[in-house]
C-alpha atoms as an extended CHARMM CRD file, in Angstrom:
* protein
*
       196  EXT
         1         1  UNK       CA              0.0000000000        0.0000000000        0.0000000000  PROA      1               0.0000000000
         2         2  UNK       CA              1.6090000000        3.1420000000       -1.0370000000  PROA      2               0.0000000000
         3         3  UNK       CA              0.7660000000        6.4340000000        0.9570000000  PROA      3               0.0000000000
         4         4  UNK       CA              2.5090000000        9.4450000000        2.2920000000  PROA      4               0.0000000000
         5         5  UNK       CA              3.9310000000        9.1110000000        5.9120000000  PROA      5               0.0000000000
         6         6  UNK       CA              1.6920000000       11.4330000000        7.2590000000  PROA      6               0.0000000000
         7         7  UNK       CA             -1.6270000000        8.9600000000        6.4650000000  PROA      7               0.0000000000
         8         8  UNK       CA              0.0970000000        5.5140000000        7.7790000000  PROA      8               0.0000000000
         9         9  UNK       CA             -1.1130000000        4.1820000000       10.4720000000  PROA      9               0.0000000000
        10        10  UNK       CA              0.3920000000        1.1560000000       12.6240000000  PROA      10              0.0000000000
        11        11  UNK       CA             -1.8760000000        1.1750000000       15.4940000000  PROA      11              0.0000000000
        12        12  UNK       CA             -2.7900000000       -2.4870000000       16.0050000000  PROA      12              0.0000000000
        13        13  UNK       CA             -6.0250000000       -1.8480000000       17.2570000000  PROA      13              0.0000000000
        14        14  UNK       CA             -7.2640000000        1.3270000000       16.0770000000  PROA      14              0.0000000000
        15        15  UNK       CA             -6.9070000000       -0.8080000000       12.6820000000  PROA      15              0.0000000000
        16        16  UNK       CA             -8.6550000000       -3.5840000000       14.1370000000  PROA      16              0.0000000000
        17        17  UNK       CA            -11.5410000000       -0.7760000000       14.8070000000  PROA      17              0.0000000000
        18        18  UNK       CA            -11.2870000000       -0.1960000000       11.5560000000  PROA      18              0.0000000000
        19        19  UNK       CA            -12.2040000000       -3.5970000000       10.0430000000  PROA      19              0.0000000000
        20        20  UNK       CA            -14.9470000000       -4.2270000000       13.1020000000  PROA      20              0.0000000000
        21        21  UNK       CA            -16.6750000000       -0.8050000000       11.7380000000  PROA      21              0.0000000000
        22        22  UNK       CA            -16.3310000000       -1.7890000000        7.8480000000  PROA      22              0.0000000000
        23        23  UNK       CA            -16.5170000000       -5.3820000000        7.6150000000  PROA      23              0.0000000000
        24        24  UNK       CA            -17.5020000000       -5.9690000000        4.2360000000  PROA      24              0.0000000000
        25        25  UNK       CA            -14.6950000000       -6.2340000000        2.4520000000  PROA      25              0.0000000000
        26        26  UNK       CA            -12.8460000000       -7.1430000000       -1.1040000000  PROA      26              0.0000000000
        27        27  UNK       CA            -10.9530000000      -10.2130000000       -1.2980000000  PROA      27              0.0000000000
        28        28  UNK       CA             -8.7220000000      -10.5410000000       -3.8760000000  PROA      28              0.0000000000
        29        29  UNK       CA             -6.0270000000      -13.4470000000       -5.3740000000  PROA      29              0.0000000000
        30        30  UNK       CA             -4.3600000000      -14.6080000000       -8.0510000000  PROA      30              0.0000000000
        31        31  UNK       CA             -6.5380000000      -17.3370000000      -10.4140000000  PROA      31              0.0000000000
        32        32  UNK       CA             -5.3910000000      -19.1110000000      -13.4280000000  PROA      32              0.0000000000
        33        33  UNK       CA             -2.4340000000      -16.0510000000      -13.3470000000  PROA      33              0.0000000000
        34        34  UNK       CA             -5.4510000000      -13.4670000000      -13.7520000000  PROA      34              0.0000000000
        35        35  UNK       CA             -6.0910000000      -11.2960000000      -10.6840000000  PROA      35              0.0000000000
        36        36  UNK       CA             -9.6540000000      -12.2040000000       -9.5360000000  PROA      36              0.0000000000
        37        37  UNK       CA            -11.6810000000      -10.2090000000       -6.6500000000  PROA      37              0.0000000000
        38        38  UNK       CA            -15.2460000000      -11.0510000000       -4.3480000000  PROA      38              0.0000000000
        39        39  UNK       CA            -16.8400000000       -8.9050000000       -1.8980000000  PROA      39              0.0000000000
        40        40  UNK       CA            -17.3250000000      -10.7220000000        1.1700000000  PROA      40              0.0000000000
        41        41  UNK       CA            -18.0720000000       -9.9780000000        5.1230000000  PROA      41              0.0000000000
        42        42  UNK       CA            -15.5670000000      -10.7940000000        7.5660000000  PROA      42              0.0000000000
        43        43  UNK       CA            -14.8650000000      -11.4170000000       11.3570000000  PROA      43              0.0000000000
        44        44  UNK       CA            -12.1870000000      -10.1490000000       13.4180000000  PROA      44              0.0000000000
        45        45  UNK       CA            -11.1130000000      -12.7480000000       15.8680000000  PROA      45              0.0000000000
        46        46  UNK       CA             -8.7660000000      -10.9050000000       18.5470000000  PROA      46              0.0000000000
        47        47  UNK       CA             -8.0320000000      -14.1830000000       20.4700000000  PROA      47              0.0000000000
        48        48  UNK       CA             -6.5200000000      -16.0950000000       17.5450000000  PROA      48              0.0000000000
        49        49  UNK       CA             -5.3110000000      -12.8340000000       15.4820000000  PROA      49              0.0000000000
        50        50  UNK       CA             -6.9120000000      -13.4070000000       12.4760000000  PROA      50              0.0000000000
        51        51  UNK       CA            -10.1780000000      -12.4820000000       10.0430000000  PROA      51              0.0000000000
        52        52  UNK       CA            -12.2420000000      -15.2600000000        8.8010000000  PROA      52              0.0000000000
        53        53  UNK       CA            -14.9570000000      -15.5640000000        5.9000000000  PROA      53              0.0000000000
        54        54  UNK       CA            -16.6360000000      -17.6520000000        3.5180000000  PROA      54              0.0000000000
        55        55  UNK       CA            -16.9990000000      -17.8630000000       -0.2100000000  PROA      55              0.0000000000
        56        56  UNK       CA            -19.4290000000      -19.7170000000       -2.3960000000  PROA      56              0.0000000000
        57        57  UNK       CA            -17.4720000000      -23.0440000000       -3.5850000000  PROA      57              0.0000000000
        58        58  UNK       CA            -18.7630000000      -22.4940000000       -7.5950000000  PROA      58              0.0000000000
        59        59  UNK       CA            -17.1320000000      -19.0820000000       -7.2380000000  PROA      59              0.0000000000
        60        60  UNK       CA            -13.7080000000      -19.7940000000       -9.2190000000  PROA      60              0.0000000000
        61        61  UNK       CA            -11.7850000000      -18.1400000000       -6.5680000000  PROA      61              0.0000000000
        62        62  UNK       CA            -12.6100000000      -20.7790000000       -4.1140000000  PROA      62              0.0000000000
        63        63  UNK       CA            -10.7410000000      -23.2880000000       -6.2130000000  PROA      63              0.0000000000
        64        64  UNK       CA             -7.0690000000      -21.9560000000       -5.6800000000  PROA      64              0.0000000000
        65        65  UNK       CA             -7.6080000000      -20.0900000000       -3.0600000000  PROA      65              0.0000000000
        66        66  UNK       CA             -6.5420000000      -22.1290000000        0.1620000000  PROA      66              0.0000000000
        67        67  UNK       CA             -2.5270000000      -21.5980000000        0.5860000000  PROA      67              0.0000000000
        68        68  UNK       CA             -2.2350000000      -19.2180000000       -1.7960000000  PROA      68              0.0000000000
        69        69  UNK       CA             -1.2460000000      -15.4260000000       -0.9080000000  PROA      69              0.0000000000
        70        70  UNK       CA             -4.1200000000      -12.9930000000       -0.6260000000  PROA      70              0.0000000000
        71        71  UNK       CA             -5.0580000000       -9.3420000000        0.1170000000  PROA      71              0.0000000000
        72        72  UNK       CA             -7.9390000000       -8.1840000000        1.3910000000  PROA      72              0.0000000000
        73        73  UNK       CA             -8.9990000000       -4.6210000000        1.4660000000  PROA      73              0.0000000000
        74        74  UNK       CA            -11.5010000000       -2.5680000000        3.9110000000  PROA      74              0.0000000000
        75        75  UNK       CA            -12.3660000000        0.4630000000        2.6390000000  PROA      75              0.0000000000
        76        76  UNK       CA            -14.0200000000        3.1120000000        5.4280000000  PROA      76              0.0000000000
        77        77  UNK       CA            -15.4070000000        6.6840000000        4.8170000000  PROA      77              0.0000000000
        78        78  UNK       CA            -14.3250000000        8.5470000000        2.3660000000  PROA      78              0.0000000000
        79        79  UNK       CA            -14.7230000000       12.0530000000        0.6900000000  PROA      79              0.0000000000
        80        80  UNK       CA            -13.6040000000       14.0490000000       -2.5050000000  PROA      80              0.0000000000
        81        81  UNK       CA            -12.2880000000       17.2110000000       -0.8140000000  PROA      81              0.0000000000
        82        82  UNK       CA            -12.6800000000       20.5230000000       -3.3550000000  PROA      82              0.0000000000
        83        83  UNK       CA             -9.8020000000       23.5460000000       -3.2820000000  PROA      83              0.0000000000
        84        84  UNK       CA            -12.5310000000       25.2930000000       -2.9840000000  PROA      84              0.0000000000
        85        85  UNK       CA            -12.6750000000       25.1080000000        0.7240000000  PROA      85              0.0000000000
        86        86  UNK       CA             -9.3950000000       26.2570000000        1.1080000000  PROA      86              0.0000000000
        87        87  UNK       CA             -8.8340000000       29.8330000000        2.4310000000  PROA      87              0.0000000000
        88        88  UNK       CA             -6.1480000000       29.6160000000       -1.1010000000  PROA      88              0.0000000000
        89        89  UNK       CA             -7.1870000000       27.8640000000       -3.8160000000  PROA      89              0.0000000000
        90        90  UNK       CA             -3.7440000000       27.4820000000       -5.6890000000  PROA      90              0.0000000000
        91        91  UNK       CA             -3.6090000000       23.5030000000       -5.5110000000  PROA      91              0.0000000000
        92        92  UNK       CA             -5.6610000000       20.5100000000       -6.9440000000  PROA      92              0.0000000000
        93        93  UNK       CA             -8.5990000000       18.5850000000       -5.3490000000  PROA      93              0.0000000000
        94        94  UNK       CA             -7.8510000000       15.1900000000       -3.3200000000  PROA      94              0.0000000000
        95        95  UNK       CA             -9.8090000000       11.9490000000       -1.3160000000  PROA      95              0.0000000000
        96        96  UNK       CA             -9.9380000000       11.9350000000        2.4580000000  PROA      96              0.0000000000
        97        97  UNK       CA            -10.2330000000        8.2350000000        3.2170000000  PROA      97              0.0000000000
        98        98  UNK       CA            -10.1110000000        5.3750000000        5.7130000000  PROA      98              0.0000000000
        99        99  UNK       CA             -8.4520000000        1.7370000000        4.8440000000  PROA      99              0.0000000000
       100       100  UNK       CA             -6.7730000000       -1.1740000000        5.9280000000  PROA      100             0.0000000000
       101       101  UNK       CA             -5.4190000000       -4.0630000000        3.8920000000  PROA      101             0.0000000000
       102       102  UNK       CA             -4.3480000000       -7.2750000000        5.3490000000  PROA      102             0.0000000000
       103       103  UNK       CA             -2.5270000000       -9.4570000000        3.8030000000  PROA      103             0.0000000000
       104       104  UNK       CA             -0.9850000000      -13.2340000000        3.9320000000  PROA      104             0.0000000000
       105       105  UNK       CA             -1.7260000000      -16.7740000000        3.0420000000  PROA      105             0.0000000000
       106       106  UNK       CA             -5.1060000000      -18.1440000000        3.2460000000  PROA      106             0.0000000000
       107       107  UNK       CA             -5.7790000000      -21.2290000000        5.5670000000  PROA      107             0.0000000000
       108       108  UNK       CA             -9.3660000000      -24.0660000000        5.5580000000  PROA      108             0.0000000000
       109       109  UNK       CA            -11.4130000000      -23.5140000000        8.2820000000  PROA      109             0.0000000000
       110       110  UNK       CA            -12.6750000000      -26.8210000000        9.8310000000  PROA      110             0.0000000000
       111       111  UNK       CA            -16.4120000000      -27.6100000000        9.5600000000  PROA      111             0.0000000000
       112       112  UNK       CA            -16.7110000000      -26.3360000000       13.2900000000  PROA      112             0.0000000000
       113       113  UNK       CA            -14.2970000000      -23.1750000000       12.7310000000  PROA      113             0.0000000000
       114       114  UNK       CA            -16.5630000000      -22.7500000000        9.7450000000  PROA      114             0.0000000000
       115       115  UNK       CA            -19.8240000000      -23.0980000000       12.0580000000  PROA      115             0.0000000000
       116       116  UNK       CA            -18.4460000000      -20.5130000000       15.2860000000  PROA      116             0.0000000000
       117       117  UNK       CA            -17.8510000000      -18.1690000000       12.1610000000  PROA      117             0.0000000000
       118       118  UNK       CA            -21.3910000000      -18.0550000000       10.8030000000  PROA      118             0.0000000000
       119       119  UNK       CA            -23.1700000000      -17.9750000000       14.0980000000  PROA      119             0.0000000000
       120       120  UNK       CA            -20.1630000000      -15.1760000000       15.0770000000  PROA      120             0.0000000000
       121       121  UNK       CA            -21.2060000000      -13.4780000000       11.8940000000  PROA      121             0.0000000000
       122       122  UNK       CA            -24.9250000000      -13.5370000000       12.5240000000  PROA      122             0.0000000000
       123       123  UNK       CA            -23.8670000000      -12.6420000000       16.3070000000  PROA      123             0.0000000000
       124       124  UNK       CA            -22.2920000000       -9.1700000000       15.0730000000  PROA      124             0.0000000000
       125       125  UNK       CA            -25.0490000000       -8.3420000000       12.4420000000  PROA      125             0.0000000000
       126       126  UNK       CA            -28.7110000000       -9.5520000000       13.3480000000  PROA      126             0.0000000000
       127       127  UNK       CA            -30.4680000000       -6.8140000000       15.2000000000  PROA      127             0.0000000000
       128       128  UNK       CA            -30.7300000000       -6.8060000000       18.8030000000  PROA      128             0.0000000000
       129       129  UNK       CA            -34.2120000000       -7.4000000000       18.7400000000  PROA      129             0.0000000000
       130       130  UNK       CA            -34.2970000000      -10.4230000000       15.7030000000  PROA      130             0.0000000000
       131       131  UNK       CA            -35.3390000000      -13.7320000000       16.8260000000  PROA      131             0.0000000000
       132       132  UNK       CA            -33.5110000000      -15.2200000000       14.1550000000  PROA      132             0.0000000000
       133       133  UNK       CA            -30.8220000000      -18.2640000000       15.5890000000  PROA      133             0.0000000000
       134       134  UNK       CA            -29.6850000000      -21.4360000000       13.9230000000  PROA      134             0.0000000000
       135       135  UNK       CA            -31.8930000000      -23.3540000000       16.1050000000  PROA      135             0.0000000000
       136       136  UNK       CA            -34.7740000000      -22.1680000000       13.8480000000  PROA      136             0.0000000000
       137       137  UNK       CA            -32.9920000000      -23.5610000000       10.7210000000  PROA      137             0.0000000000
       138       138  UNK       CA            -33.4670000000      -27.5180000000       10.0110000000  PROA      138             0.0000000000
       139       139  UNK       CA            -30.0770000000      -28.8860000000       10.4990000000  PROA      139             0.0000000000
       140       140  UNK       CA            -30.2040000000      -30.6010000000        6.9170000000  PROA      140             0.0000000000
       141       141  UNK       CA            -30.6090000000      -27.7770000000        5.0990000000  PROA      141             0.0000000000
       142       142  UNK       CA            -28.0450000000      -26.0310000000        7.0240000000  PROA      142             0.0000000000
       143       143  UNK       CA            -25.3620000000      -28.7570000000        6.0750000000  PROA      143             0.0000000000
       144       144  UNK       CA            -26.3220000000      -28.5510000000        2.3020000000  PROA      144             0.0000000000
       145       145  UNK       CA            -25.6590000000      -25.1560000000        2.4670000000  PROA      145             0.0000000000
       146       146  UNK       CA            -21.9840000000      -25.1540000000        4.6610000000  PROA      146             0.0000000000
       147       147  UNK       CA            -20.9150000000      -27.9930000000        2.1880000000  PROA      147             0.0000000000
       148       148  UNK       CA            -21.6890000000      -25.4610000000       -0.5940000000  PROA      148             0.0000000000
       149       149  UNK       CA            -19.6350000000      -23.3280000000        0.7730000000  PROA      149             0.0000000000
       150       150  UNK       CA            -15.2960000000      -22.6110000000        1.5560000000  PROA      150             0.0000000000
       151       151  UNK       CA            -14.4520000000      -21.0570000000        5.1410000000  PROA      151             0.0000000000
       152       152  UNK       CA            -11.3070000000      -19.1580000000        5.3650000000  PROA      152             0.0000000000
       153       153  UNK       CA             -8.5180000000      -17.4920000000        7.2920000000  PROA      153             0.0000000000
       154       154  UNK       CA             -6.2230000000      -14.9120000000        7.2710000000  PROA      154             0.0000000000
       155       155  UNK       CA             -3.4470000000      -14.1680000000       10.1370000000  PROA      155             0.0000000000
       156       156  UNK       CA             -3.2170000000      -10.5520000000       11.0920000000  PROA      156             0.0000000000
       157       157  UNK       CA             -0.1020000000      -10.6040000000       11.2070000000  PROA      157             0.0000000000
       158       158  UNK       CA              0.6660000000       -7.8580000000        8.2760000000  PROA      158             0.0000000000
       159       159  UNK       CA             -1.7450000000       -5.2790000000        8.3810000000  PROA      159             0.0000000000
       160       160  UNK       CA             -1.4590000000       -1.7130000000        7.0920000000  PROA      160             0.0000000000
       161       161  UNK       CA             -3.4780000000        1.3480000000        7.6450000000  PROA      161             0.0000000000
       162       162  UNK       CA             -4.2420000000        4.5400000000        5.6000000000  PROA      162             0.0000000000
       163       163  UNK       CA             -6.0080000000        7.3140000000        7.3040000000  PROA      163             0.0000000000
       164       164  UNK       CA             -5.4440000000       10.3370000000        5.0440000000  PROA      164             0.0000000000
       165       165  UNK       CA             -7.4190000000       13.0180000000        6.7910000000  PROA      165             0.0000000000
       166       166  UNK       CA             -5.2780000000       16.2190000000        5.4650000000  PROA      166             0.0000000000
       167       167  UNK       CA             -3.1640000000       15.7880000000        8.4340000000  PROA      167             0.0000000000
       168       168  UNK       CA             -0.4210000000       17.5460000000        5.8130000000  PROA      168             0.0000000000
       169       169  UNK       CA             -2.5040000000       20.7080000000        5.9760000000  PROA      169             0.0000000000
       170       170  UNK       CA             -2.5950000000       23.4030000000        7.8970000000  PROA      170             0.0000000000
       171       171  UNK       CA             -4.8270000000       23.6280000000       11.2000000000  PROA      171             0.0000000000
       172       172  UNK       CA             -6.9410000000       26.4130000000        9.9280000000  PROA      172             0.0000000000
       173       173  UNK       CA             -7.2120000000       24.4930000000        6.4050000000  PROA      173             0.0000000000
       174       174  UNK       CA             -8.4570000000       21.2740000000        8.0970000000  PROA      174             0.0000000000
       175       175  UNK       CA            -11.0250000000       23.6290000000       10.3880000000  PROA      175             0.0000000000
       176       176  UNK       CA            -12.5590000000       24.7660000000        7.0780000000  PROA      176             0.0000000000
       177       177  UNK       CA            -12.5160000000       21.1710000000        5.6460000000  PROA      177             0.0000000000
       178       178  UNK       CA            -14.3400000000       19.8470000000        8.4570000000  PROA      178             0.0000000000
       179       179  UNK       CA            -16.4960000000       22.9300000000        8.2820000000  PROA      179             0.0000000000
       180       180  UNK       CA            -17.5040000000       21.6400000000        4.3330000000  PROA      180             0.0000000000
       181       181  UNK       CA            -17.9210000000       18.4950000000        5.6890000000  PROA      181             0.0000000000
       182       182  UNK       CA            -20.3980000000       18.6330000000        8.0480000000  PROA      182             0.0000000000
       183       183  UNK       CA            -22.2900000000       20.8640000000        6.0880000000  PROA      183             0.0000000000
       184       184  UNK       CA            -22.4120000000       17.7750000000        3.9360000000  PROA      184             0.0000000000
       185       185  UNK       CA            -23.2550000000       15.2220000000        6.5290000000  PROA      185             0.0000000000
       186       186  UNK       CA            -20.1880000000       13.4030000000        5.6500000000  PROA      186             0.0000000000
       187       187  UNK       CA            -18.5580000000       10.9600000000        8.4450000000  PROA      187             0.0000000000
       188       188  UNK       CA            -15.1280000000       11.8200000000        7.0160000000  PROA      188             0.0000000000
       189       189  UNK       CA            -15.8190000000       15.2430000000        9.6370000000  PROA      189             0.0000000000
       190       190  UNK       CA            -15.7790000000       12.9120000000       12.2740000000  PROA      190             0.0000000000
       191       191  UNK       CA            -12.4280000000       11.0150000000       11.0490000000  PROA      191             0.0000000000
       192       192  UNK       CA            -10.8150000000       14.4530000000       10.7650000000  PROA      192             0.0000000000
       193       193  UNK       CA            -11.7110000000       15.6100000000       14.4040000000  PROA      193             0.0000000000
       194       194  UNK       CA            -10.1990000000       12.6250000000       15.4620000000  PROA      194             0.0000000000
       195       195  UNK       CA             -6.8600000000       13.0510000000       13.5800000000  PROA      195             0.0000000000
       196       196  UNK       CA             -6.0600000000       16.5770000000       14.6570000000  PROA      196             0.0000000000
């Protein structure tokens, strides 16, 4: 990941934030020596270091993806940020935005790593109030659809962050790009207040 000094970040867990708060994420490998990419959710698990997932097994990725080298990518807010905010507008428009990419070799989960990561998954993402379990779902039908499917892992072991919030500009240039922001409704306000 290339970026100016000023935007890396190697906080452990403030990037581990970061993937918890945008866990949908892109997934991409090398198939058949093409590159190849699927969007997928994922789960941070702190204990064991590592994100896990699933991918359909007719997907073509699926088929050479297991001990292969990946990268996965989790994009957060972001913003186009005009020169027109600037109290000087003698320079060119740029992106404020939030990512982290994580990268290794991808490792099988077992059929019961594979089950703790579904109910995990529906454990993060089914509204407080949703009666929804596993329990509801015949257990049949939930093994057809695990053996249609390829459960995954990925060490966190190399991780890098990118939080470009114009920490390069001045104080009274970020005030007024905050300023825009809000005005907006964009998050990317809140990521700049935070990077001051």
């Amino acid at each position: 990941m290339y970026s100016n000094k000023d935007y890396v970040s190697n906080d452990k867990a403030k990037l581990i934030e970061i993937i918890k708060a945008y866990p949908f994420a892109t997934l991409f490998s090398i198939h058949n020596d093409e590159p190849i990419a699927t969007h997928l959710p994922f789960i941070v698990d702190s204990s064991k270091n590592e994100i896990h997932s699933h991918i359909a097994l007719h997907n073509k990725q699926a088929d050479s993806l297991i001990h292969q080298p990946v990268l996965v990518v989790f994009q957060g807010d972001s913003s186009y940020i005009s020169p027109s905010w600037y109290e000087k507008q003698d320079t060119v428009p740029t992106w404020n935005y939030v990512a982290v990419h994580v990268s290794g070799v991808a490792q099988k989960l077992n059929p019961l790593e594979l089950k703790d990561s579904l109910q995990q998954l529906l454990f993060e993402h089914e509204p407080p109030t949703s009666t929804y379990t596993y329990d509801v779902v015949d257990p049949a039908y939930f093994d057809r659809l695990q053996s249609a499917i390829l459960g995954f892992k990925l060490s966190l072991s190399k991780m890098e962050g990118i939080i470009k919030m114009s920490q390069d500009h001045s104080r009274e240039r970020r005030e007024r790009i905050i300023e825009h922001l809000e005005e907006m409704g964009s998050p990317v306000a809140e990521w700049m207040k935070k990077e001051r």
